[in-house]
py3Dmol code that shows the C-alpha trace and the ligand (Angstrom):
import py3Dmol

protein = """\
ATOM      1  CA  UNK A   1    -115.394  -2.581-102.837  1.00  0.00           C
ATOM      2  CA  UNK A   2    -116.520   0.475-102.297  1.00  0.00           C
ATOM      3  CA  UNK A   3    -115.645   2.638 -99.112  1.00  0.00           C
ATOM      4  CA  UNK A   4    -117.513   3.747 -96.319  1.00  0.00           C
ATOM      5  CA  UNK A   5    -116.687   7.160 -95.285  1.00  0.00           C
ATOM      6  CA  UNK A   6    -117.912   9.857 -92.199  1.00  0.00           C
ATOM      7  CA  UNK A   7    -116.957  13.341 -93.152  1.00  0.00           C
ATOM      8  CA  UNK A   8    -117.425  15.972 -91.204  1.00  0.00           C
ATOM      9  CA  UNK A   9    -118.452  19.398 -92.434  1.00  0.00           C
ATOM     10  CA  UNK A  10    -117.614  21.906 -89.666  1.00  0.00           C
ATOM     11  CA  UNK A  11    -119.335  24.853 -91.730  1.00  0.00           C
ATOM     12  CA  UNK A  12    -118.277  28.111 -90.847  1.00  0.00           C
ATOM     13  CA  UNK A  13    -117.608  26.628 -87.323  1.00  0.00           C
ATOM     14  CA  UNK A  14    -114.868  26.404 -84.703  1.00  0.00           C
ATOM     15  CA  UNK A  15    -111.400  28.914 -84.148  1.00  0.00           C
ATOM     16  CA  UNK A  16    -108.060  27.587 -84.107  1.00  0.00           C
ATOM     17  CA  UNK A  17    -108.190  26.388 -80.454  1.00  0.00           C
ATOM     18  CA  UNK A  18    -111.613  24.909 -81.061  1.00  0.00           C
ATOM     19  CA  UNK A  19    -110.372  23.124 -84.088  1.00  0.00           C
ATOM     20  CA  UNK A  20    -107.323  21.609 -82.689  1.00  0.00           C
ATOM     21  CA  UNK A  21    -109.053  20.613 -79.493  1.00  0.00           C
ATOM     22  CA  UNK A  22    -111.868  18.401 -82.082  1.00  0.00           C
ATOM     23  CA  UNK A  23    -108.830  16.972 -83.990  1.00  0.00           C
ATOM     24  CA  UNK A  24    -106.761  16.111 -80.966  1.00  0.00           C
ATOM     25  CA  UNK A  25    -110.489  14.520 -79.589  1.00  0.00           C
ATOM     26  CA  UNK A  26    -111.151  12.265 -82.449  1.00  0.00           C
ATOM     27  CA  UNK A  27    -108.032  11.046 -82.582  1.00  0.00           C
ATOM     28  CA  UNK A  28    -107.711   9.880 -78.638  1.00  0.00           C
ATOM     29  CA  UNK A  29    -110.924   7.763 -79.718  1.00  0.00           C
ATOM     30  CA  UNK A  30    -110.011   6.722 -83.216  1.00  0.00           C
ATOM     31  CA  UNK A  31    -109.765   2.892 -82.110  1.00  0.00           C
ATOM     32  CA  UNK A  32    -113.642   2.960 -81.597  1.00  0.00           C
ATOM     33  CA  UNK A  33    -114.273   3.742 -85.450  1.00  0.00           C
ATOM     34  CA  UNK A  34    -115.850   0.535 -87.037  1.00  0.00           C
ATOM     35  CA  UNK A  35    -113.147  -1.391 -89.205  1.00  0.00           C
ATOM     36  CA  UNK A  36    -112.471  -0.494 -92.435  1.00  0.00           C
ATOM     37  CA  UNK A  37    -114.715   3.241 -92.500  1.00  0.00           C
ATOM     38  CA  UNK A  38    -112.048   6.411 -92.923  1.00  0.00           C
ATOM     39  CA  UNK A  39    -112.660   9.882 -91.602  1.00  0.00           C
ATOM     40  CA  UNK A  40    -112.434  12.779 -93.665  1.00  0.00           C
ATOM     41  CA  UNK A  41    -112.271  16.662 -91.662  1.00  0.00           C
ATOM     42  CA  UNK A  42    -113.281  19.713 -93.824  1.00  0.00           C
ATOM     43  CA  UNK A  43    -112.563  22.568 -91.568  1.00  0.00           C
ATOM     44  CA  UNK A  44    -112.537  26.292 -93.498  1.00  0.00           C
ATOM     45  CA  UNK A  45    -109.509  26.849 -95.225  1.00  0.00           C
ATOM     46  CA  UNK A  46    -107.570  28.152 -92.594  1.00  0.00           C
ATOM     47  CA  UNK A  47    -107.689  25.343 -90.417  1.00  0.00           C
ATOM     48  CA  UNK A  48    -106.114  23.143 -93.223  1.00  0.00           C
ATOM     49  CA  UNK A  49    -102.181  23.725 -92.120  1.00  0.00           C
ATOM     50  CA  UNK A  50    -102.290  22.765 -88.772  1.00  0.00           C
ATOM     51  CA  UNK A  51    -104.378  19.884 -88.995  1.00  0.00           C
ATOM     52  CA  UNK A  52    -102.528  17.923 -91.507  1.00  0.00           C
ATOM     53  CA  UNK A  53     -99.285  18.620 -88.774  1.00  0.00           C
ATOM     54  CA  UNK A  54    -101.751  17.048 -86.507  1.00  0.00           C
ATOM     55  CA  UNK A  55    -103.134  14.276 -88.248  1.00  0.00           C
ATOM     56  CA  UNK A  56     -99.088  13.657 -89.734  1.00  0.00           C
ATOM     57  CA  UNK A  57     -98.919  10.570 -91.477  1.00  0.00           C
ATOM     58  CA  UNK A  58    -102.835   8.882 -90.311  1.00  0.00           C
ATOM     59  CA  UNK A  59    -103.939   6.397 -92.743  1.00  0.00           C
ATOM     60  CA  UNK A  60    -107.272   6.574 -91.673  1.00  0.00           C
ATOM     61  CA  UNK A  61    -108.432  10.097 -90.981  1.00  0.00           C
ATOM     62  CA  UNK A  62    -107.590  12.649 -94.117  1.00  0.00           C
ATOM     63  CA  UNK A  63    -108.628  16.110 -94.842  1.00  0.00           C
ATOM     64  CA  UNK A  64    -111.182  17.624 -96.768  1.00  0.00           C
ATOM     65  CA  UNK A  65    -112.211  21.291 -97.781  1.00  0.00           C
ATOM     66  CA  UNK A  66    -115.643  22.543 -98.298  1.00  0.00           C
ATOM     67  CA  UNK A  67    -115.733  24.075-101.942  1.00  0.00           C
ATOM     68  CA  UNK A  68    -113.027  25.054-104.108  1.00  0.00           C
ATOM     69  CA  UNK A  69    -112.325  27.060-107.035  1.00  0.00           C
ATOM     70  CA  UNK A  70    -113.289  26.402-110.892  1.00  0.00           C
ATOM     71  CA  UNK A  71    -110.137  28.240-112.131  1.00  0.00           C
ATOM     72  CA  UNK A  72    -106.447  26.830-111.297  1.00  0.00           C
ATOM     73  CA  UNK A  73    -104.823  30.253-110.539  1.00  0.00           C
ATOM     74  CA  UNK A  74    -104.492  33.565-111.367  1.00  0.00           C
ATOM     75  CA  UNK A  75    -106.616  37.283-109.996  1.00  0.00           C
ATOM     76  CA  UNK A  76    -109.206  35.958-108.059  1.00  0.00           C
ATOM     77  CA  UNK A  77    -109.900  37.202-104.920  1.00  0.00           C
ATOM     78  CA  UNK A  78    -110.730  35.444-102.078  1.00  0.00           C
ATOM     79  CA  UNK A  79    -111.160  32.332-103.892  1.00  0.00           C
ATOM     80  CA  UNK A  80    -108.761  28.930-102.783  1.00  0.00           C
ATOM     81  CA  UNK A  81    -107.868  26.727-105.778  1.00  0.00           C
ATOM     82  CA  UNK A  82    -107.406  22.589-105.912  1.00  0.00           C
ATOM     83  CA  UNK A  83    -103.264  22.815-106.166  1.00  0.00           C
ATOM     84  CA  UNK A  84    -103.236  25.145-103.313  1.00  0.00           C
ATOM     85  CA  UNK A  85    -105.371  22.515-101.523  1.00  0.00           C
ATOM     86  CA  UNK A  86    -103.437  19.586-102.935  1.00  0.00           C
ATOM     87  CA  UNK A  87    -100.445  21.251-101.368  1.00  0.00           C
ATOM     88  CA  UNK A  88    -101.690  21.158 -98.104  1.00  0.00           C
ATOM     89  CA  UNK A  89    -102.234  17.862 -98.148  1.00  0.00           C
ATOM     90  CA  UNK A  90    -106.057  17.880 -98.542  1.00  0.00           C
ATOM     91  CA  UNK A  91    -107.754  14.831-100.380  1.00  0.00           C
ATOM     92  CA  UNK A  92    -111.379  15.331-100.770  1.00  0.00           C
ATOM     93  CA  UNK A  93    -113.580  18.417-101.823  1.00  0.00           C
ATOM     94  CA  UNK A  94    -117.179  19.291-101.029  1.00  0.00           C
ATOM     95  CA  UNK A  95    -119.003  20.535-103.920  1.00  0.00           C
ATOM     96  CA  UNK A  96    -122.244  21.670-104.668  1.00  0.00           C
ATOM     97  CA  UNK A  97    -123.417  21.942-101.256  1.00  0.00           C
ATOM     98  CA  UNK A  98    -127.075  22.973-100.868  1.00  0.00           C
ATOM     99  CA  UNK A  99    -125.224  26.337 -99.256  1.00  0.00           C
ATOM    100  CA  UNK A 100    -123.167  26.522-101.788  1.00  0.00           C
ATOM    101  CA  UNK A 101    -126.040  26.131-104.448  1.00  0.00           C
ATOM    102  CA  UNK A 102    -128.447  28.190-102.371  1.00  0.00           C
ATOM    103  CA  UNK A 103    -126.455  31.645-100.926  1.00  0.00           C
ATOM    104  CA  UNK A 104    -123.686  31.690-103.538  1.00  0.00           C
ATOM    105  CA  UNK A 105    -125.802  31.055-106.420  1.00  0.00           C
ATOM    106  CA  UNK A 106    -123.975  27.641-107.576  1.00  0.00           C
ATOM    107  CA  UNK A 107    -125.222  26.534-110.331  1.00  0.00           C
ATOM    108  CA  UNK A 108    -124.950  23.239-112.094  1.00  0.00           C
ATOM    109  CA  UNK A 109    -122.505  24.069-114.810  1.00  0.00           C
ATOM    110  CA  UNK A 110    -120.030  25.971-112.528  1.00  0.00           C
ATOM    111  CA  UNK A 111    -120.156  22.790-110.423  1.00  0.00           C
ATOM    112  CA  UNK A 112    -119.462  20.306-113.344  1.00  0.00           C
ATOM    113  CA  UNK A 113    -116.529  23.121-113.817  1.00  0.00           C
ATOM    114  CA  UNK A 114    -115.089  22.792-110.213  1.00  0.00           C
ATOM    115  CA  UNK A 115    -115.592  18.890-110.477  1.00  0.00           C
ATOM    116  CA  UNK A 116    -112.763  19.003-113.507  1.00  0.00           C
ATOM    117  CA  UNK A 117    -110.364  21.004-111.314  1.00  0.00           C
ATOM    118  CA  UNK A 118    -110.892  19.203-108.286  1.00  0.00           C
ATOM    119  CA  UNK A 119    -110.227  15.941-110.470  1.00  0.00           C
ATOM    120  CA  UNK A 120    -107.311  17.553-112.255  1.00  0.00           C
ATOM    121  CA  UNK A 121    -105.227  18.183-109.309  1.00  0.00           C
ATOM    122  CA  UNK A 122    -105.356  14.791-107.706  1.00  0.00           C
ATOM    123  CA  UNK A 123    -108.535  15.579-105.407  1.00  0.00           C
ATOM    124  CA  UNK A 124    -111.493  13.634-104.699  1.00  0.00           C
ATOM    125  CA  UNK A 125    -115.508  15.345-105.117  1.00  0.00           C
ATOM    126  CA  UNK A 126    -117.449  14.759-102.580  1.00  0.00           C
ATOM    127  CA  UNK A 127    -120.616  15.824-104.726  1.00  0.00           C
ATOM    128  CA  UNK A 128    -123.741  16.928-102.743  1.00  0.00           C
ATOM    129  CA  UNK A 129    -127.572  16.387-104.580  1.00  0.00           C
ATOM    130  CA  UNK A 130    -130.401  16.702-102.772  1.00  0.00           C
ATOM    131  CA  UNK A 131    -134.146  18.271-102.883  1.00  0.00           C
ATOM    132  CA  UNK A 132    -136.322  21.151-100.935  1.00  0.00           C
ATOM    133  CA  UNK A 133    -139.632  20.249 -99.015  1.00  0.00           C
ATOM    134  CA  UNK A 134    -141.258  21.845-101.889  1.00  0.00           C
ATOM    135  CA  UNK A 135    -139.605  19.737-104.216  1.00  0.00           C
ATOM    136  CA  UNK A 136    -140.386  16.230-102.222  1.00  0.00           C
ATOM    137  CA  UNK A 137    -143.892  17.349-101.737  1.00  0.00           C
ATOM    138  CA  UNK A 138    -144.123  18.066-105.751  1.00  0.00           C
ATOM    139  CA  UNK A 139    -143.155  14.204-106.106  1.00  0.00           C
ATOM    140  CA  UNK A 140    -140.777  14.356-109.065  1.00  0.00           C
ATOM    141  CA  UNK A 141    -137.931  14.573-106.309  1.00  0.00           C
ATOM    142  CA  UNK A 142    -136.231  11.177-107.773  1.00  0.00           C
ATOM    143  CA  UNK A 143    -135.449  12.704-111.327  1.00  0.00           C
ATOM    144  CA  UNK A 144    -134.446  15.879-109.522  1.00  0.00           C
ATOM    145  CA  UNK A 145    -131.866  14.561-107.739  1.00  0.00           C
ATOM    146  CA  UNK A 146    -130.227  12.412-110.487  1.00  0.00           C
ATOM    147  CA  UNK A 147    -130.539  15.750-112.708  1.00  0.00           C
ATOM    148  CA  UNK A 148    -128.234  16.590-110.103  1.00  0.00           C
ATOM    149  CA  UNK A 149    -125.992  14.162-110.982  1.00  0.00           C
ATOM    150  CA  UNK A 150    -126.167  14.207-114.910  1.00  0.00           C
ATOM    151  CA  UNK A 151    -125.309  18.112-114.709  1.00  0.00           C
ATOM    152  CA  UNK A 152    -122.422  18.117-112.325  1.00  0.00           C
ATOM    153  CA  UNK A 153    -121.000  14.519-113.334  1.00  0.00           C
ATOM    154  CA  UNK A 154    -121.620  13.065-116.297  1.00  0.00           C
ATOM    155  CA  UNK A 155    -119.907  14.889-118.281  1.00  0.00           C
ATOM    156  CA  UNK A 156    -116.979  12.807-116.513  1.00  0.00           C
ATOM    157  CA  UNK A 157    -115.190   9.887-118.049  1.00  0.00           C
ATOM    158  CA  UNK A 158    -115.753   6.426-116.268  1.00  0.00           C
ATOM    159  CA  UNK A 159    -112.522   6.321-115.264  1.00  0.00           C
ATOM    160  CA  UNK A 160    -112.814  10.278-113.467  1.00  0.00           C
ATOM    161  CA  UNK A 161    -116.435   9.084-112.417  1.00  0.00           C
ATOM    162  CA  UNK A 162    -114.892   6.213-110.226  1.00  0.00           C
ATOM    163  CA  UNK A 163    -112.944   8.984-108.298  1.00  0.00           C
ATOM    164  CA  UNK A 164    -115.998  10.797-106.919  1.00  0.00           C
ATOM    165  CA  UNK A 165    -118.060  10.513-103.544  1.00  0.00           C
ATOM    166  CA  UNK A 166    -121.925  11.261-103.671  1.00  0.00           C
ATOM    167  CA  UNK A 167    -123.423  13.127-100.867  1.00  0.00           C
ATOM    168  CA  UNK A 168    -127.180  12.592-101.125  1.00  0.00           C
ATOM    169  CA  UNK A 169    -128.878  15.450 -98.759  1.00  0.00           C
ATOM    170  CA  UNK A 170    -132.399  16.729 -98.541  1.00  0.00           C
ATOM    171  CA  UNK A 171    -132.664  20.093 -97.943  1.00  0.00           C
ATOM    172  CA  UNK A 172    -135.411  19.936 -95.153  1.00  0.00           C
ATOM    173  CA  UNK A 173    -133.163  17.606 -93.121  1.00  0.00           C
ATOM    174  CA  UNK A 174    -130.008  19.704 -93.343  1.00  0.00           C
ATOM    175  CA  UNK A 175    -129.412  21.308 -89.597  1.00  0.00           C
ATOM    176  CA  UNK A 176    -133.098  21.087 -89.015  1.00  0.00           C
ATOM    177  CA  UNK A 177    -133.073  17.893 -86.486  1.00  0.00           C
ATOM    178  CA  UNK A 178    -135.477  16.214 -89.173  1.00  0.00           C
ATOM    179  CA  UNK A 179    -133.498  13.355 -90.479  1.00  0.00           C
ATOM    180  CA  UNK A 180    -134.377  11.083 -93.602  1.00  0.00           C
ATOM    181  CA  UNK A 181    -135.674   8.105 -92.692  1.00  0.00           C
ATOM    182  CA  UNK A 182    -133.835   5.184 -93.586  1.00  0.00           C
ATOM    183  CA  UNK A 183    -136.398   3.815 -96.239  1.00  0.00           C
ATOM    184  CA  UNK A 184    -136.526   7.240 -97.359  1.00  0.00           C
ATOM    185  CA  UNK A 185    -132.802   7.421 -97.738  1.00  0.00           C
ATOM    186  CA  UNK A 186    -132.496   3.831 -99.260  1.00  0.00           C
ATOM    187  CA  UNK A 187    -134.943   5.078-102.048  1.00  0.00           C
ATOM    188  CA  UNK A 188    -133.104   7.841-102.940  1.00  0.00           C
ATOM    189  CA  UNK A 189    -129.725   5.809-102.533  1.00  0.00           C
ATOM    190  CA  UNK A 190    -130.919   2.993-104.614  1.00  0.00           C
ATOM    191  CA  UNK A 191    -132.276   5.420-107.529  1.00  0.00           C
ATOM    192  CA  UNK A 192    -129.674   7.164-107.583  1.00  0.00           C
ATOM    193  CA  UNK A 193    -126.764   3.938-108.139  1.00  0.00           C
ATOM    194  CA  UNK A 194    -129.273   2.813-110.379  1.00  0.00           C
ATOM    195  CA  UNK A 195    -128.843   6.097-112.157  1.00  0.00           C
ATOM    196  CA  UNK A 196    -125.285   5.980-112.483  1.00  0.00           C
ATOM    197  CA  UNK A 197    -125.364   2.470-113.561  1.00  0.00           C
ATOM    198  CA  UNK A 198    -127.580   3.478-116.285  1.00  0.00           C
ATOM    199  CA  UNK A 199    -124.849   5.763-117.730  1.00  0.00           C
ATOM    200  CA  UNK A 200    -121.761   4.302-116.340  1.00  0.00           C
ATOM    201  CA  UNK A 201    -122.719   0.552-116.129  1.00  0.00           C
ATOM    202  CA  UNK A 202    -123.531  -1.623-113.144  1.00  0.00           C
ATOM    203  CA  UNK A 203    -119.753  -2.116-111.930  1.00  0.00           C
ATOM    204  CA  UNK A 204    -119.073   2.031-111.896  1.00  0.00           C
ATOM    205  CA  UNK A 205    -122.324   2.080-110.018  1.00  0.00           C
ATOM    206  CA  UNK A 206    -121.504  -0.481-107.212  1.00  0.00           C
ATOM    207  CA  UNK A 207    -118.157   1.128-106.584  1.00  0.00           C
ATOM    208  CA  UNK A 208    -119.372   4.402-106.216  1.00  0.00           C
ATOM    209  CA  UNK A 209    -119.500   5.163-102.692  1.00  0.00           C
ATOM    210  CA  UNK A 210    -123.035   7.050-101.831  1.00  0.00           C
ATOM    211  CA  UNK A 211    -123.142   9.160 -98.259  1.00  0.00           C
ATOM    212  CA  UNK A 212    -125.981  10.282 -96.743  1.00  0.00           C
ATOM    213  CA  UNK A 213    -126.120  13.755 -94.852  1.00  0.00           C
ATOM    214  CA  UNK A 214    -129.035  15.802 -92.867  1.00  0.00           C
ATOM    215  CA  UNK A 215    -129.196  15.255 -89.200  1.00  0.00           C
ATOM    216  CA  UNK A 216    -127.695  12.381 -88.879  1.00  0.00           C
ATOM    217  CA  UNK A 217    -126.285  11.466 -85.311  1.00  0.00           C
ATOM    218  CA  UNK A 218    -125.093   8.906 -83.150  1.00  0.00           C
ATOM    219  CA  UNK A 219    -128.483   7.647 -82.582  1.00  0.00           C
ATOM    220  CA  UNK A 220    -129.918   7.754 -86.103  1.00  0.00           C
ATOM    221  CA  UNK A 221    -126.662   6.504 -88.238  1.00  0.00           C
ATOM    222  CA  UNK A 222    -126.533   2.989 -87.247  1.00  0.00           C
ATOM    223  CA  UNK A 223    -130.643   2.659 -89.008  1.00  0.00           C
ATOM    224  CA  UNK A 224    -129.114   5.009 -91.748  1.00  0.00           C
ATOM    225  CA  UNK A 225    -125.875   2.930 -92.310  1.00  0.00           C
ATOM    226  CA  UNK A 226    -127.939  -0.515 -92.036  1.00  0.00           C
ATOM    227  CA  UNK A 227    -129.270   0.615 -95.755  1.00  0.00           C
ATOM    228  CA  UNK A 228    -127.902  -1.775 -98.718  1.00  0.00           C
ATOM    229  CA  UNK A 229    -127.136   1.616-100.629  1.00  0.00           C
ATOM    230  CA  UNK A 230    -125.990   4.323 -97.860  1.00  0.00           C
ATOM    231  CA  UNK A 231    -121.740   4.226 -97.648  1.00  0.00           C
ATOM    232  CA  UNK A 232    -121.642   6.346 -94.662  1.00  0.00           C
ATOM    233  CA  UNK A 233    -122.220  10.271 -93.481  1.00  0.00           C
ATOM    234  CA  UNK A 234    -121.690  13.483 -94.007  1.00  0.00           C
ATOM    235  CA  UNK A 235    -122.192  15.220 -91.132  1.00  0.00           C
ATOM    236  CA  UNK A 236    -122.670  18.899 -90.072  1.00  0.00           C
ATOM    237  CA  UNK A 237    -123.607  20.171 -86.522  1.00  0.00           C
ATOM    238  CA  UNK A 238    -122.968  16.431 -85.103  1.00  0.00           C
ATOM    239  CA  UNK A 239    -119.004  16.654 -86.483  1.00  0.00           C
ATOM    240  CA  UNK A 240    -118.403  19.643 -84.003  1.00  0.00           C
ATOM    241  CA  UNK A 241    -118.376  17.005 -81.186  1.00  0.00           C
ATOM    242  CA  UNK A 242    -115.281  14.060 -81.340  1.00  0.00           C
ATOM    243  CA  UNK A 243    -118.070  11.863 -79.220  1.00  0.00           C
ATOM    244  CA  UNK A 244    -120.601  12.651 -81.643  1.00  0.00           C
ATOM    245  CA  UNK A 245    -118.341  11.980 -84.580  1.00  0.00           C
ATOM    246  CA  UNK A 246    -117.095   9.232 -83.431  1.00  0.00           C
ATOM    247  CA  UNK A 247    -120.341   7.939 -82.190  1.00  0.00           C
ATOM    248  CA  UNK A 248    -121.581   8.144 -85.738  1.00  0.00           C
ATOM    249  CA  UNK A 249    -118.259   6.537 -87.129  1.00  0.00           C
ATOM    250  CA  UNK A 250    -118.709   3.390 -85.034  1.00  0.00           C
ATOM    251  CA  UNK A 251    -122.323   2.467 -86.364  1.00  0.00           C
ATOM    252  CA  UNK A 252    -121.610   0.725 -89.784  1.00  0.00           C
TER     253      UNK A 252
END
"""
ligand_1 = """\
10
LIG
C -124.466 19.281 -93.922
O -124.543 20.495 -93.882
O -123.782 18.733 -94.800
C -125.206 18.515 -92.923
C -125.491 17.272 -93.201
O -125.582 19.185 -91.793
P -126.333 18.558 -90.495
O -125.654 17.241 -90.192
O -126.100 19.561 -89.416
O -127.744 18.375 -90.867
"""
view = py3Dmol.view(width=600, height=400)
view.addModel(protein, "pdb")
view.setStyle({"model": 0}, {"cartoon": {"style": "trace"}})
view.addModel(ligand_1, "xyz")
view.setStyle({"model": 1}, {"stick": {}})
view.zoomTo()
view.show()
């Protein structure tokens, strides 16, 4: 069965205090997150220490960072590889964010690159696709998005596929306040299992667990999460709240 899942991208958000505070917030309310969904945090890097001290030994609520590197070690600047994550206890990865893709220039083949590492070291991809405005209003959106997908994933064995977490997103509903709507989503969600079945057969495809993300809230994610093909969230500006969060985590 496949798993639903609310993570949280906090961006380039929140200090230490502020971070903390969230963590400590979320957890006081844990009990109202619907049965069976997990939480997953992806603070910026520095944030990672103290908040697996907080969350200790949580079964339900694990950590998450929000890009990694494609090289395992060595003289590289500024950049955080998966076995330094792994050793602080972190469990997911967000790759290929539209960010990511957009202001650092991340391109398909670099992703498919930090895919192996994250994979290598124990770590699961949470692996964002998604479309512009311009793209949607063009109408070939669809094969765009599974593009996505055949670029950064399939490279993958079936085996490595079943370890990754798809984050469909459309650009225009990132941080705008315009969310998908939930036939819109369910379209996308249903293409794209129905893409992955394709290549990995029908049982990859129905384990694969498929997230939507772009405005969605405590008031929208109940519609979203009612969709036959949407997993769960992941959730920018509406993750910097524990009500919000949790709000959203209670609606499968
Ligand atoms: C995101 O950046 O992954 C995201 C979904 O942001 P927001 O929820 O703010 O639209």
């Amino acid at each position: 069965m496949r798993k639903k899942i609310v993570a949280g991208n906090w961006k380039m958000n929140l200090d230490r205090t502020q971070g903390e505070q969230l963590i400590q917030d979320v957890l006081a309310q844990k009990a109202e997150v619907s049965k069976g969904a997990i939480l997953v945090f992806c603070p910026p890097f520095p944030h990672l220490g103290y908040a697996k001290s907080i969350l200790g030994a949580e079964n339900s609520i694990f950590l998450g960072a929000q890009n990694c590197s494609d090289k395992a070690s060595g003289a590289f600047t500024g950049e955080v590889s998966a076995p330094i994550l792994r050793s602080f206890g972190v469990e997911y990865v967000i790759l290929g964010h539209s960010e990511r893709r957009q202001y650092f220039a991340e391109s398909d083949s670099l992703l498919a690159q930090k895919v192996d590492q994250v994979l290598a070291n124990g770590l699961q991809p949470i692996f964002c696709c998604g479309e512009s405005l311009e793209q949607r209003n063009a109408g070939d959106f669809v094969n765009l998005v599974s593009e996505q997908l055949t670029k950064g994933l399939f490279h993958l064995s079936a085996e490595s596929f079943a370890k990754v977490v798809i984050a469909y997103e459309p650009i225009w509903a990132i941080g705008t306040g315009v969310t998908a709507s939930s036939a819109q989503a369910q379209e996308m969600h249903a293409a794209l299992r129905k893409h992955i079945a394709k290549y990995y057969g029908e049982a990859v495809a129905q384990n694969t667990s498929i997230l939507y993300g772009g405005s969605c809230k405590p008031d929208n994610a109940a519609e979203l999460f009612a969709c036959a093909d949407v997993d769960g969230g992941l959730i920018g500006g509406a993750s910097l709240k524990a009500s919000d969060f949790i709000g959203i985590a209670k609606s499968f």
